[in-house]
C-alpha positions in Angstrom: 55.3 177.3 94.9 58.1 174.7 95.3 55.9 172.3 93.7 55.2 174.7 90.7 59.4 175.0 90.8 59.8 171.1 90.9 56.9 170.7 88.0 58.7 173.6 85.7 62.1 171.7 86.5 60.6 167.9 85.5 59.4 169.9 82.4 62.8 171.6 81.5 64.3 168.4 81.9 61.8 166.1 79.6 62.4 169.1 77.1 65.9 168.9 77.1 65.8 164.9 77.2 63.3 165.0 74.1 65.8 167.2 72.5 68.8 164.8 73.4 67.0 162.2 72.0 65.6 164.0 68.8 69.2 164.6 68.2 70.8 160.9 69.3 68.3 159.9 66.4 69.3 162.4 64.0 73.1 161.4 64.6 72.0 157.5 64.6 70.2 158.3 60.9 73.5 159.7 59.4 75.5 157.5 60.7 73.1 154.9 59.1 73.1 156.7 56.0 77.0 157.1 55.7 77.2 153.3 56.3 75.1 152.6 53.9 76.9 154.8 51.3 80.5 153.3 52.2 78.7 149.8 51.1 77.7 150.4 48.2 81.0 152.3 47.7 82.8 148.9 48.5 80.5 147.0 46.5 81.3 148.8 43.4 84.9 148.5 44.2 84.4 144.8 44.8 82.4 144.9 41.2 85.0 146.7 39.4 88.1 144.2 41.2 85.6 141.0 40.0 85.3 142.5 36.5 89.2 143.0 36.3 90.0 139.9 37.6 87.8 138.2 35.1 88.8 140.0 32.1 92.1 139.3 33.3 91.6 136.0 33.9 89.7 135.4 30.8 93.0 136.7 28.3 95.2 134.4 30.3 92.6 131.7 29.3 92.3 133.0 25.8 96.2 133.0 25.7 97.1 129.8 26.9 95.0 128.1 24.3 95.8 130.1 21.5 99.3 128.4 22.8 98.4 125.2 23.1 96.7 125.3 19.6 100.0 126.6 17.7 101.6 123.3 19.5 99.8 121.1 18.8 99.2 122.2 14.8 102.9 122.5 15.1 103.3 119.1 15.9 100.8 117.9 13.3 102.0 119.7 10.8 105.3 117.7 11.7 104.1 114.7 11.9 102.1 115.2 8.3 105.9 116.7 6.9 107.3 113.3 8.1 104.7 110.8 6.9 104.7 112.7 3.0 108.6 112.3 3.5 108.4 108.3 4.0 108.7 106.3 0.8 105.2 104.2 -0.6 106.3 100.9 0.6 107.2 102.2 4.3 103.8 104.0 4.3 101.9 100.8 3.5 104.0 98.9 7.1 103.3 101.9 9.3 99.7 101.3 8.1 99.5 97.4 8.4 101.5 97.8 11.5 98.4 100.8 12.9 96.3 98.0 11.6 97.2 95.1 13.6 97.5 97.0 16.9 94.1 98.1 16.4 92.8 94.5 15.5 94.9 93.0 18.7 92.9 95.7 20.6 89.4 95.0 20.1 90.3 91.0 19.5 91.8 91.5 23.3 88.3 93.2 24.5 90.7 96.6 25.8 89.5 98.9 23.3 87.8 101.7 25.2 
């Protein structure tokens, strides 16, 4: 009879084990499964943050040249202003004088 007792405990005990485990694994699965849903949570964060940041990043892009472009037209369109300001005969040195640099250039072997 104490055998039968000691064989009904060992049972009881395996049973409750099995059930420990059953629901260690069940626990394990959802804390799997909220893991899994907090990263791809914080990879659509991450997604949205790169997107902004680009878009962002982009317009400041976008901005700075559309800057840079107004200068520079600005300064051309100065330049031009000036050289239709100069007289026929000082037009004609400035361009003997562009001439000649560009002659001593290549006739020095520097030009690029």
């Amino acid at each position: 009879m104490a055998q039968d007792g000691g064989l009904d405990s060992l049972i009881e005990a395996e049973a409750r084990l099995a059930e420990r485990l059953a629901a260690a694994g069940a626990a394990g699965q959802a804390t799997i499964a909220a893991a899994q849903l907090a990263v791809k949570a914080m990879e659509s964060r991450y997604a949205t943050e790169v997107e902004t940041g680009t878009a962002t990043l982009a317009a400041r892009i976008a901005e700075r040249r559309d800057a840079e472009v107004a200068r520079i037209r600005a300064a051309a369109d100065l330049q031009v202003r000036r050289f239709a300001t100069l007289s026929g005969e000082r037009g004609e040195i400035l361009a003997g004088e562009l001439v000649r640099r560009v002659l001593d250039t290549w006739n020095t072997g520097t030009a690029p």
